[in-house]
MISESE-782971 format. One record per residue (C-alpha): y, x negated, z negated. Coordinates in steps of 0.001 Angstrom, whole numbers, plus 500000, padded with zeros to 6 digits. Example, Ala and Ser with C-alpha at 12.3 -4.5 7.8 and 13.67 -1.06 7.14 Angstrom:
> Y;X;Z
> 495500;487700;492200 $
> 498940;486330;492860 $
***
This chain:
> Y;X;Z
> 757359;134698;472678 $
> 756615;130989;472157 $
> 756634;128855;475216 $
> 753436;126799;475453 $
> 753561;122888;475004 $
> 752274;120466;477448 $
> 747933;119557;477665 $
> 746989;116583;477261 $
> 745167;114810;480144 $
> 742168;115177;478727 $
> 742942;118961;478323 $
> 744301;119036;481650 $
> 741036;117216;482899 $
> 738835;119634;481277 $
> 741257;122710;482840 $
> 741262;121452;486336 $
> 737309;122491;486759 $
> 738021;125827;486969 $
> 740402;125349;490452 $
> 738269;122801;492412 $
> 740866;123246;495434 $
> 743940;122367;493389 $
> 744933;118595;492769 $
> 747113;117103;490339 $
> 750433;115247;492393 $
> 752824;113823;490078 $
> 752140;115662;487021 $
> 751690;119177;489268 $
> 749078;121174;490107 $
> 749153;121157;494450 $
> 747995;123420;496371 $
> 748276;124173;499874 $
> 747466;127738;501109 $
> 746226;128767;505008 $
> 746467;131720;506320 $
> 745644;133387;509681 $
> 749405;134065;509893 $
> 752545;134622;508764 $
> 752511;138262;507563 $
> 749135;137115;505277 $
> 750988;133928;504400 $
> 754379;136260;503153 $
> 752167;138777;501901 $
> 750118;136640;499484 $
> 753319;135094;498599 $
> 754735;138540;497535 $
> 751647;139664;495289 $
> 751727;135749;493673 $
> 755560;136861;492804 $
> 754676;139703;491053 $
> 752433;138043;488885 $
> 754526;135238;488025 $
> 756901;137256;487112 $
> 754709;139606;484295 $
> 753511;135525;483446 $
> 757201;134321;483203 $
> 756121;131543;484588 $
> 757532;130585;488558 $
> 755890;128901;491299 $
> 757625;125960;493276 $
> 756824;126675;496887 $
> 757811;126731;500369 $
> 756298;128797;503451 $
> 756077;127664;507291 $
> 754242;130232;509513 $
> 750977;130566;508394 $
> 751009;127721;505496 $
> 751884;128164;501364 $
> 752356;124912;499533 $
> 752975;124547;496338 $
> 753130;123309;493060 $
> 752987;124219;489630 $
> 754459;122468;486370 $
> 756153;123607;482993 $
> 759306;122542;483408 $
> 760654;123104;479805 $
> 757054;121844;478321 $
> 757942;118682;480280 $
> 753868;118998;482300 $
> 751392;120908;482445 $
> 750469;124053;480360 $
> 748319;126818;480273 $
> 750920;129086;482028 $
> 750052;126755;485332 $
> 746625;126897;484917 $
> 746785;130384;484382 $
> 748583;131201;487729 $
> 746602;128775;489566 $
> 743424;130644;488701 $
> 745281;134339;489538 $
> 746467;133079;492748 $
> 742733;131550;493796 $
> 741933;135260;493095 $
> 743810;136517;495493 $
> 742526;134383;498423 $
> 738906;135038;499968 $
***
């Protein structure tokens, strides 16, 4: 399968709608993630890495206690793609 190639920032613009509570930090989609606690914080994390994985496509995040952060880019596409997008938008599903 192809790899997708980077948006353009008007592309990107246009994209960005659909996940009002990401922002775009050095070329990444950011997002950080609360949770009540740890166990929801590690759990979300675990369901987000099974879907990155059927995406091919992997997260760069860390976790302390109750908190997610992270950040999405295409490395390889050299920005952002639709993979990132895409995993933005299943991870927002995930949250209430």
């Amino acid at each position: 399968m192809s790899r997708p190639k980077a948006l353009a920032r008007n592309e990107i613009e246009s994209r960005r709608a659909a996940i009002p509570d990401w922002e775009i930090e050095n070329d990444r989609l950011h997002r950080v993630f609360v949770f009540d606690d740890f166990v929801e914080a590690f759990g979300f994390m675990t369901r987000v890495a099974i879907l990155a994985e059927k995406l091919d496509h992997h997260p760069n995040w860390s976790n302390v206690y109750q908190k997610v952060d992270v950040q999405l880019t295409t490395h390889d596409a050299g920005g952002l793609t639709e993979l990132d997008f895409a995993l933005a938008e299943q991870m927002d599903r995930l949250v209430p």
